[in-house]
C-alpha positions as CSV (number, residue, x, y, z in Angstrom):
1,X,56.7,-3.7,125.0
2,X,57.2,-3.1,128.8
3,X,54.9,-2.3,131.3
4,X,56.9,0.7,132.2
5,X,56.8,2.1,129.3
6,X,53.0,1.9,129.3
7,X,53.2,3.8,132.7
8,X,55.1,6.6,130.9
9,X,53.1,6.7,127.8
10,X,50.2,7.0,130.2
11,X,51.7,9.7,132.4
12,X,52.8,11.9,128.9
13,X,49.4,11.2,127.8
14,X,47.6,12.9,131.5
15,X,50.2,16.1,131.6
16,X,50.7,16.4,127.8
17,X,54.3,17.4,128.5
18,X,57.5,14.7,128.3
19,X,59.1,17.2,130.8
20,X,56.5,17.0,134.0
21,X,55.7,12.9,133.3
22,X,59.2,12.6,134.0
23,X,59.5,14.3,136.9
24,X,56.4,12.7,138.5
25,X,57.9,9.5,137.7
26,X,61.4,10.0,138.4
27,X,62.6,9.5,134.8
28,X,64.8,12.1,133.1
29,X,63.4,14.1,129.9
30,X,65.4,12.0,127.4
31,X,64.3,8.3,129.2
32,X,61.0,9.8,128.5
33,X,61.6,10.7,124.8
34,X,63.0,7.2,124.3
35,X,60.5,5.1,126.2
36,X,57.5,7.0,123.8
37,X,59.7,6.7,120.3
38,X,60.2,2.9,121.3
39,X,57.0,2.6,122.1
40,X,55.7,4.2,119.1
41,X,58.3,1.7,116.8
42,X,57.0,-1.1,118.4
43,X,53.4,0.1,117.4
44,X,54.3,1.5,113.9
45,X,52.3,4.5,114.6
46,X,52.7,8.0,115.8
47,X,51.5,8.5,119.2
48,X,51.6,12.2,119.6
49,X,51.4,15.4,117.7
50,X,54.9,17.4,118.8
51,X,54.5,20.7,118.0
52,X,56.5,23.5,119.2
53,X,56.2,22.9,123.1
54,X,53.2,21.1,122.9
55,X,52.3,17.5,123.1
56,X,48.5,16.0,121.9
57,X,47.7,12.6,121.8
58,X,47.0,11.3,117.7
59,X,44.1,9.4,117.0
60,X,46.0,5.9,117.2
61,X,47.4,7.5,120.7
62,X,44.2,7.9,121.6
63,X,43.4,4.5,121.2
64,X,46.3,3.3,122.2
65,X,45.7,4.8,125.5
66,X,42.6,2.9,126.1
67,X,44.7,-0.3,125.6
68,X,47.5,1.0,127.9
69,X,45.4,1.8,130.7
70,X,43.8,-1.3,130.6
71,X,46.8,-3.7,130.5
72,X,48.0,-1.3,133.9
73,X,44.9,-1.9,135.6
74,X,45.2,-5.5,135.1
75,X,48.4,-6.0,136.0
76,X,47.8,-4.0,138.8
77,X,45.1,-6.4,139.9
78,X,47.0,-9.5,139.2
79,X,49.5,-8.3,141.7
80,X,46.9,-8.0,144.1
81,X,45.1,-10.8,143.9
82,X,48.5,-13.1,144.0
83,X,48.7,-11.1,147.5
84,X,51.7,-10.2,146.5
85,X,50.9,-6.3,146.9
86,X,51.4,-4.2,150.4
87,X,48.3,-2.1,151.2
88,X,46.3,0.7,148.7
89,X,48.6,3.7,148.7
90,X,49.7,7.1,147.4
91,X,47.9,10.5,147.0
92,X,44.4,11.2,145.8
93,X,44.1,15.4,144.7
94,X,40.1,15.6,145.0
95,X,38.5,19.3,144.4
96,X,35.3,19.9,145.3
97,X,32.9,22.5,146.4
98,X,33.1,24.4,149.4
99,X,29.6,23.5,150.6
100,X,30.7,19.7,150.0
101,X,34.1,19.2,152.2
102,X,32.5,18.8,155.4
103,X,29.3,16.6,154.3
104,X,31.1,14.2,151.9
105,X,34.6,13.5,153.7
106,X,33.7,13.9,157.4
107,X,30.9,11.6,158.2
108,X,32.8,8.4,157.4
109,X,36.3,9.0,156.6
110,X,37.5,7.2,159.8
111,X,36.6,4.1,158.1
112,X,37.9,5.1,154.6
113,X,40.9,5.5,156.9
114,X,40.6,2.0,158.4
115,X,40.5,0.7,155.1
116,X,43.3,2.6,153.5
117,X,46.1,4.4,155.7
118,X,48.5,5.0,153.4
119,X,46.6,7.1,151.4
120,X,46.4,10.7,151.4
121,X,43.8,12.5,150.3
122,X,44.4,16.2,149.0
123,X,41.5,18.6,149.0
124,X,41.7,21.4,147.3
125,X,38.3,23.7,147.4
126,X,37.1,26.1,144.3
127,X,33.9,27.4,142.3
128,X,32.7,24.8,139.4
129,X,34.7,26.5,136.4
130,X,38.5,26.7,138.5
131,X,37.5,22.6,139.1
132,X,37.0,22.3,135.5
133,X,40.3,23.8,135.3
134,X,42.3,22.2,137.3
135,X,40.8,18.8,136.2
136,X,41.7,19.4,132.8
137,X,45.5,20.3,133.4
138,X,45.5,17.3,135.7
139,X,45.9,19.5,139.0
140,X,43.6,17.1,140.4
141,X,42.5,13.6,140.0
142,X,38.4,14.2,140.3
143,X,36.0,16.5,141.0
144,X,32.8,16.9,143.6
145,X,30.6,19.8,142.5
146,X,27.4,21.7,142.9
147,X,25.6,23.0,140.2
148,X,23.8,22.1,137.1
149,X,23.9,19.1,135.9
150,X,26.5,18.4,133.9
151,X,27.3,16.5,129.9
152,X,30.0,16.2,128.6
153,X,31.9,13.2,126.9
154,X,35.5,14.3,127.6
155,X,34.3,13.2,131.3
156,X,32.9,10.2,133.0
157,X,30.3,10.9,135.3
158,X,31.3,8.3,138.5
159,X,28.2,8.7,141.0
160,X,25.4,12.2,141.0
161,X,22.6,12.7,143.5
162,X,20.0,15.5,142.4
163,X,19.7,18.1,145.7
164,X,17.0,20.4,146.4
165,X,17.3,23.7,147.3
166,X,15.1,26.3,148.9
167,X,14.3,30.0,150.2
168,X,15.0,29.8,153.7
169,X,13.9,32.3,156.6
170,X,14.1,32.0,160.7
171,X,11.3,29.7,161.8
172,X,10.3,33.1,164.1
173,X,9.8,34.8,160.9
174,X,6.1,35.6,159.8
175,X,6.7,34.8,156.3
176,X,7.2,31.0,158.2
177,X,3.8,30.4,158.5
178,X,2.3,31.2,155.1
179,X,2.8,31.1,151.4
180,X,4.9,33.9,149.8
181,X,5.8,35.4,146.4
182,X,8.8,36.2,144.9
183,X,7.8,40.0,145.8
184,X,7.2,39.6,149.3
185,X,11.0,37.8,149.3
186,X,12.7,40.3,147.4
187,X,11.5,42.9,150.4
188,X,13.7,41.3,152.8
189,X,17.7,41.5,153.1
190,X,19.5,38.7,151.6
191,X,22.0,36.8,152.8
192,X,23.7,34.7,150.0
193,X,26.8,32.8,148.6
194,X,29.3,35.0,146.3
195,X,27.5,35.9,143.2
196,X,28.8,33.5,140.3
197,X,29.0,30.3,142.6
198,X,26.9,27.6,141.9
199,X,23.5,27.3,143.8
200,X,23.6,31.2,144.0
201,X,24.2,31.5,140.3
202,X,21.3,29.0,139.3
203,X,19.0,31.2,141.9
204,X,19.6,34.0,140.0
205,X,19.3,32.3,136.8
206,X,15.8,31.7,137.7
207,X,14.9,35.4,139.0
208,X,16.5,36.8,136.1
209,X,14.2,34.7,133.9
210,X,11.3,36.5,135.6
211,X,13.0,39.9,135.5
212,X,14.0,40.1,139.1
213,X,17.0,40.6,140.7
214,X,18.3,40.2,144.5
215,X,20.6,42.4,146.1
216,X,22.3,41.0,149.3
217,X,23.5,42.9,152.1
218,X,26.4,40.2,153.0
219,X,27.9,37.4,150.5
220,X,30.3,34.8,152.1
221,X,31.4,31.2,151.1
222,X,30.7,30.4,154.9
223,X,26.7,28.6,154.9
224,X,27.3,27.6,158.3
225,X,27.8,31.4,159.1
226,X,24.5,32.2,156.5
227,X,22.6,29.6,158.8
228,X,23.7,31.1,162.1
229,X,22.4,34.8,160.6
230,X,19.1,33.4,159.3
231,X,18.8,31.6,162.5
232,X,19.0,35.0,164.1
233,X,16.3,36.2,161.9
234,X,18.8,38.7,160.0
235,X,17.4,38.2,156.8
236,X,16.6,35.3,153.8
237,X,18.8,33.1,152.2
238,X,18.6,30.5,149.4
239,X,20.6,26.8,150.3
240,X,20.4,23.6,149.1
241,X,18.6,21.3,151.2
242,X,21.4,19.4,152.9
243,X,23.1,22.8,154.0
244,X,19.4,23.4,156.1
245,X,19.1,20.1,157.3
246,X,20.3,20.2,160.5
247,X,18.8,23.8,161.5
248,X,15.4,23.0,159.8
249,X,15.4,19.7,162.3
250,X,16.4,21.3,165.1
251,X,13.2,24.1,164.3
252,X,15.8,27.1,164.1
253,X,15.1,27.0,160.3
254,X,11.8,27.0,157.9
255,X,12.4,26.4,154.1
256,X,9.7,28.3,151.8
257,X,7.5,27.3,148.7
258,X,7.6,29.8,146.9
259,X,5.2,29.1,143.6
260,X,6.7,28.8,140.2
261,X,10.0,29.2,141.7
262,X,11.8,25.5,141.8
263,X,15.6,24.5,141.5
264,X,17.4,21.4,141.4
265,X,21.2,21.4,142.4
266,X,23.4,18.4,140.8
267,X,26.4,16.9,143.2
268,X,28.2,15.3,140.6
269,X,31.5,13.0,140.7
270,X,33.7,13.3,137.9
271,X,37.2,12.3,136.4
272,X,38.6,12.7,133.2
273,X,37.6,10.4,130.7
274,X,41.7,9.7,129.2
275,X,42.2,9.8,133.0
276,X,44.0,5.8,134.2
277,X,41.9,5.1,137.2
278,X,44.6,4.2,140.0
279,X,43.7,1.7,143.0
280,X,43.9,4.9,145.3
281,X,41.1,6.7,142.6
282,X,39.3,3.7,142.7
283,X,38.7,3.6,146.8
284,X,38.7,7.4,146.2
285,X,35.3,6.7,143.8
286,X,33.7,4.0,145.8
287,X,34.0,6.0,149.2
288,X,32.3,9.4,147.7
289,X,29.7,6.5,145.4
290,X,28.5,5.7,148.9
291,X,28.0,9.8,150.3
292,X,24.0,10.6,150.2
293,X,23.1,14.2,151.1
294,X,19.6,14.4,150.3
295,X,17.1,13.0,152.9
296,X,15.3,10.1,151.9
């Protein structure tokens, strides 16, 4: 038993397919087939399900992967500690929401980049069920989102920070300076997120719930662009907190409280649970771990 075939057994076991492991590692198909069925010898035990074009892990696969990932990972750190390793590198393919990119990678990515300059971090930006499925066919490595909070044991849950979210109006509006219903809001033109996308979606969850429905006069994925418009005093919007901040600092911004009307928003980090955590995932995790949005 060789640690390369480990790496392979791990990278069939990520893209379910002998074919695409292959070509991420370099390997041909067959090198593949033969590094698995030695594998499996050695082990006396099948490790996947082959049927027709598709490859599933068995249960002893399953917990042979747990094993495999492990003996990687410490191998991996026995390099480094011998400081025999060059620097953390390779590519990290992170998906998050919109609303997250510029919050969670620009404040202190200069000294993620200190730290680790050959890495390169792919963002790819989509709604909470396209990062679902892209996490699951291994399209990317983890996920930021936005939206409910989140169970489920195929995934491990690395770092979430509940957010608060609000009605917003201009701060030159009337409805500024006093308490409002759900009535008086639904008078005014709404400015909103596309319907479906997370914060909107749980907003109008809730209205729903109360048999009321919103019905905006301009959806965009832009909040910086909502922001500026509200700012203007072109209408309402509903944002989570750390998408106000700024504006409701700076006084161009007032969020409302609205009675009986209260959402939580859940920024959540997750990976894959069968998922081998790389050195470059690792930094990845602990970088994003160390991202607050919501004021203290």
């Amino acid at each position: 038993m060789d640690l390369r075939g480990l790496q392979i057994f791990i990278e069939v076991a990520e893209l379910r397919s002998f074919t695409r492991a292959g070509e991420r590692l370099g390997y041909s198909q067959p090198t593949v087939s033969f590094q698995i069925r030695q594998l499996e010898q050695e082990l006396g035990v099948p490790l996947f399900d082959r049927i027709g074009h598709t490859v599933s892990l068995t249960d002893a696969g399953r917990e042979a992967l747990s094993y495999a990932q492990r003996i990687c990972n410490l191998s991996r750190e026995m390099t480094m500690g011998a400081g025999q390793s060059r620097d953390i590198s390779g590519i990290i393919r992170l998906g998050m929401a919109d609303s997250l990119c510029y919050p969670m990678i620009a404040r202190d990515f200069a000294d993620f980049r200190q730290e680790y300059p050959h890495i390169l971090v792919q963002i790819l930006d989509a709604g909470t069920g396209e990062l679902f499925r892209m996490l699951d066919h291994n399209e990317v490595d983890l996920i930021c989102t936005m939206d409910s909070r989140i169970f489920d044991a195929s995934y491990v849950t690395a770092e979430e920070e509940a957010i608060g979210a609000h009605f917003v109006v201009s701060s030159r509006n009337p409805m500024a300076q006093q308490s409002v219903t759900l009535e008086q809001l639904l008078e005014y033109p709404f400015l909103l997120t596309e319907k479906g996308m997370s914060y909107r979606r749980l907003m109008d969850e809730k209205l729903a719930a109360k048999s009321m429905e919103v019905h905006p006069v301009l959806e965009t994925a832009r909040a910086d662009l909502i922001c500026g418009l509200v700012a203007q005093d072109m209408g309402i919007s509903f944002l989570p907190d750390y998408v106000t901040e700024a504006d409701v600092r700076a006084g161009r911004l007032t969020r409302l409280s609205v009675e009986d009307f209260q959402v939580t928003v859940w920024k959540q980090l997750l990976y894959r649970r069968d998922k081998w955590l790389s050195p470059q995932m690792k930094a990845m995790i602990a970088y994003l771990s160390g991202v607050r949005l919501q004021s203290e």
